[in-house]
C-alpha positions in Angstrom: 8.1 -5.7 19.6 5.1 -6.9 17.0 1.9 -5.9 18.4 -0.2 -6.2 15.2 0.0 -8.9 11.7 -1.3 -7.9 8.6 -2.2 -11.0 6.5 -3.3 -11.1 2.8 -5.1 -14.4 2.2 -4.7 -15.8 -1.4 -1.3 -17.3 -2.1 -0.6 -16.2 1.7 -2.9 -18.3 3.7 -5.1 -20.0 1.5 -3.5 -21.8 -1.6 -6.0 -20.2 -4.3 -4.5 -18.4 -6.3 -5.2 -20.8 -9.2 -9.0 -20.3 -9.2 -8.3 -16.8 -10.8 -6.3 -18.4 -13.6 -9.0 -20.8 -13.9 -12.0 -19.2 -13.3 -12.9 -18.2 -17.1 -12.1 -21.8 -18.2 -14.2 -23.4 -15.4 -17.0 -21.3 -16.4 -16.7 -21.9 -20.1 -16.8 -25.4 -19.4 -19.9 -25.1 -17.2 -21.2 -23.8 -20.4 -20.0 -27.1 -22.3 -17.5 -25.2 -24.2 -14.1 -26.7 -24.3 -11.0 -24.6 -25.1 -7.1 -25.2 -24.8 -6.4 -21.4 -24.7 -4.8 -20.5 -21.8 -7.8 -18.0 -21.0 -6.1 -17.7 -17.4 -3.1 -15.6 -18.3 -5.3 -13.3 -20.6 -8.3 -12.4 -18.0 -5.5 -12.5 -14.9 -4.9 -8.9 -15.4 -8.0 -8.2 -16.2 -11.0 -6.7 -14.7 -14.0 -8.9 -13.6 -16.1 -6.6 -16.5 -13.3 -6.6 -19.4 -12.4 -10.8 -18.4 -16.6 -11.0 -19.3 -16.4 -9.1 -22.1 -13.2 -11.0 -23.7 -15.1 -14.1 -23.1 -18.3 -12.6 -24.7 -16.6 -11.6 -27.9 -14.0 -14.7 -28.5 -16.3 -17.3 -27.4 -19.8 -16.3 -28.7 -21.6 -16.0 -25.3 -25.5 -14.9 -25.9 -25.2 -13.2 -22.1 -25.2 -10.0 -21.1 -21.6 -9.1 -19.3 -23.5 -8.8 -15.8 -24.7 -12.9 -16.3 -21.3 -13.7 -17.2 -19.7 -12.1 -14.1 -22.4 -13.4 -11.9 -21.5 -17.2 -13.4 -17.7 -16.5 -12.8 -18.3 -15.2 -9.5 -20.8 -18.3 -8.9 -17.8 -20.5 -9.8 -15.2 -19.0 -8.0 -17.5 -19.1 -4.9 -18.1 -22.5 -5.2 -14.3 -23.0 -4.7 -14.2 -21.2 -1.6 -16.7 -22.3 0.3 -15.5 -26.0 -1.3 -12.2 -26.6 -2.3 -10.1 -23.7 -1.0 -7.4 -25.3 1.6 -5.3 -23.2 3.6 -1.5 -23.3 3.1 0.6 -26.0 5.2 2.1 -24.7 8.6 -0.2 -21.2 8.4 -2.4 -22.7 11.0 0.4 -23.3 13.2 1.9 -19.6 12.8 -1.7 -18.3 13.5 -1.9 -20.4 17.0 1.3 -19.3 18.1 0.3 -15.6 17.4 -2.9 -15.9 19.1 -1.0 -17.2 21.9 1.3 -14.7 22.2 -1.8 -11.9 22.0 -0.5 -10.7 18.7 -3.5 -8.8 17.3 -4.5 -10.3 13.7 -6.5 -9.0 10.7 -7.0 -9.4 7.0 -6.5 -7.2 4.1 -7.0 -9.0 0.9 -8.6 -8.2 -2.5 -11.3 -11.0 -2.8 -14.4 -10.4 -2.1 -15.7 -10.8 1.9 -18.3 -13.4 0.9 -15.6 -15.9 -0.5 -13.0 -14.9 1.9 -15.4 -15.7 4.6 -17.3 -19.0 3.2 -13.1 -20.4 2.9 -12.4 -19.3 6.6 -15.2 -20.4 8.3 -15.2 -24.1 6.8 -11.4 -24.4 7.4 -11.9 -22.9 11.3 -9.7 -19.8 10.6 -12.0 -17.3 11.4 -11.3 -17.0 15.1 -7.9 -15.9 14.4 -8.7 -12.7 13.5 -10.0 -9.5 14.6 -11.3 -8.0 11.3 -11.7 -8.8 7.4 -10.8 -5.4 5.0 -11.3 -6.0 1.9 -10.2 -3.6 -1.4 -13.5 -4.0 -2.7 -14.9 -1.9 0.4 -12.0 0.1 1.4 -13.1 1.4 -2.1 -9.1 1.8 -3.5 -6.4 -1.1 -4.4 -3.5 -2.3 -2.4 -1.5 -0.1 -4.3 -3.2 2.6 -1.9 -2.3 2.9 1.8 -5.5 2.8 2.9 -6.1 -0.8 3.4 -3.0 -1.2 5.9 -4.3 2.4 8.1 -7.6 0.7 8.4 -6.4 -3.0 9.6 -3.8 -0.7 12.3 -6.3 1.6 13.1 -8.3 -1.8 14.2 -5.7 -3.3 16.0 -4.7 -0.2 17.6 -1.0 -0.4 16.0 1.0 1.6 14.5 3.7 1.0 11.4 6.7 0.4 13.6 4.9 -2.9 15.6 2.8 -3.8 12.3 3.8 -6.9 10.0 2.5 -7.6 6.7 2.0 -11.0 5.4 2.2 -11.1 1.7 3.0 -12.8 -1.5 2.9 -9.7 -4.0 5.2 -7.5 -5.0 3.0 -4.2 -5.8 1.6 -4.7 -2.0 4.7 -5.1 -0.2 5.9 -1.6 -1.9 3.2 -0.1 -0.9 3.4 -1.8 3.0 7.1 -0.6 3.2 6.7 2.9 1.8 4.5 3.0 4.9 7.2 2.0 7.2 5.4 -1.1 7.6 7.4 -4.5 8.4 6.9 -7.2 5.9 7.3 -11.4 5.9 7.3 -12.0 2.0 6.0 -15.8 0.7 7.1 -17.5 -1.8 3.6 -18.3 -4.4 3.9 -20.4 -7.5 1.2 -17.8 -8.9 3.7 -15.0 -8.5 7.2 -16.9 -9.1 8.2 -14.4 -11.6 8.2 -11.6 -9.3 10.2 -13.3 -6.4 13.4 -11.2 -6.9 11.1 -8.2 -6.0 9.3 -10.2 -3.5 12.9 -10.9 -1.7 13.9 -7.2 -1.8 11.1 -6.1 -0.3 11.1 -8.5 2.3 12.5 -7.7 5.6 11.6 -12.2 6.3 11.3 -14.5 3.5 10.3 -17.4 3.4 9.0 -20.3 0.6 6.6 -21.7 3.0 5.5 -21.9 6.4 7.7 -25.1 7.7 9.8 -22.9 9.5 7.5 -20.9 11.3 9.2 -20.5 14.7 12.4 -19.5 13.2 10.2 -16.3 11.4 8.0 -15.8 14.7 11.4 -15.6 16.5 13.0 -13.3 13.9 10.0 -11.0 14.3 10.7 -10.7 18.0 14.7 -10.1 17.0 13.7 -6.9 15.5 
């Protein structure tokens, strides 16, 4: 029986993953400087530092790398607390969880303030027992560590522990745990969906069906 859900947010429950595509393209154009490249694709893999510096070098910028990455932080920021809308159904999943005294946290490699400023405006906080973030856990998803701090929270261990998650990499590393895993369809990660699928005990393209996962997490 599930005791404990795991939930990344971006591309899971918030539909944001396009900010980080867009982020170096919002801020050039704070700047006034207009540019078809798609600079999303490029700086998607890359590093807050080495996305500044690419946009330092190929775009001129008389900033030091640390005032670029404040003004792309600023930016992206500014779409949490904003813009950010959570994904259609999750809401619904969430309530029925609660219900069902399903203990809930968050592991997710955005930053705490941003994760926070998009919760608290959309009323999703009080889902959810505890925010982890990569960024303080001090190692990637690609690490364990994240998932043995949200089940040491909960008090759960891997047999009665779901993870909610759109990405590939982090589902590997959730089921090399022995960890249960719902995966969700993202547009931002389309091209990994075969992965996504395999390492999906659920799958799901979006949360319309939400009772018919709930009850095939109680079927297991």
């Amino acid at each position: 029986m599930a005791k404990g859900f795991i939930f990344d947010v971006d591309g899971t429950i918030l539909d944001s993953m396009s900010i980080w595509m867009d982020a170096g393209k919002l801020y050039l154009e704070s700047l006034g400087i207009k540019t078809d490249e798609n600079i999303g694709e490029v700086m998607f893999d890359l590093t807050m530092a080495e996305g500044a510096e690419y946009l330092k070098k190929n775009y001129g910028l008389d900033l030091s790398i640390e005032e670029i990455c404040d003004g792309i932080n600023n930016r992206v920021f500014e779409f949490y607390d904003k813009e950010a809308m959570e994904k259609k159904y999750v809401r619904n999943f969430l309530e029925d969880a609660k219900e069902m005294d399903i203990k809930m946290t968050i592991a997710t490699s955005t930053d705490r303030p941003m994760i926070e400023a998009a919760l608290k405006r959309l009323d999703l906080m009080k889902y959810f027992d505890e925010i982890f973030t990569t960024t303080e856990v001090g190692k990637g998803k690609a690490s364990p560590d994240i998932f043995l701090k949200a089940m040491e929270k909960m008090g759960t261990t891997t047999a009665d522990t779901w993870l909610f998650e759109d990405a590939a990499y982090s589902m590997r590393t959730a089921k090399g745990m022995g960890l249960n895993t719902v995966g969700i369809y993202d547009e931002s990660s389309a091209g990994n969906q075969e992965q996504v699928k395999e390492l999906a005990d659920i799958y799901i393209t979006d949360w319309s069906g939400y009772k018919d996962v709930m009850r095939k997490i109680e079927e297991k």
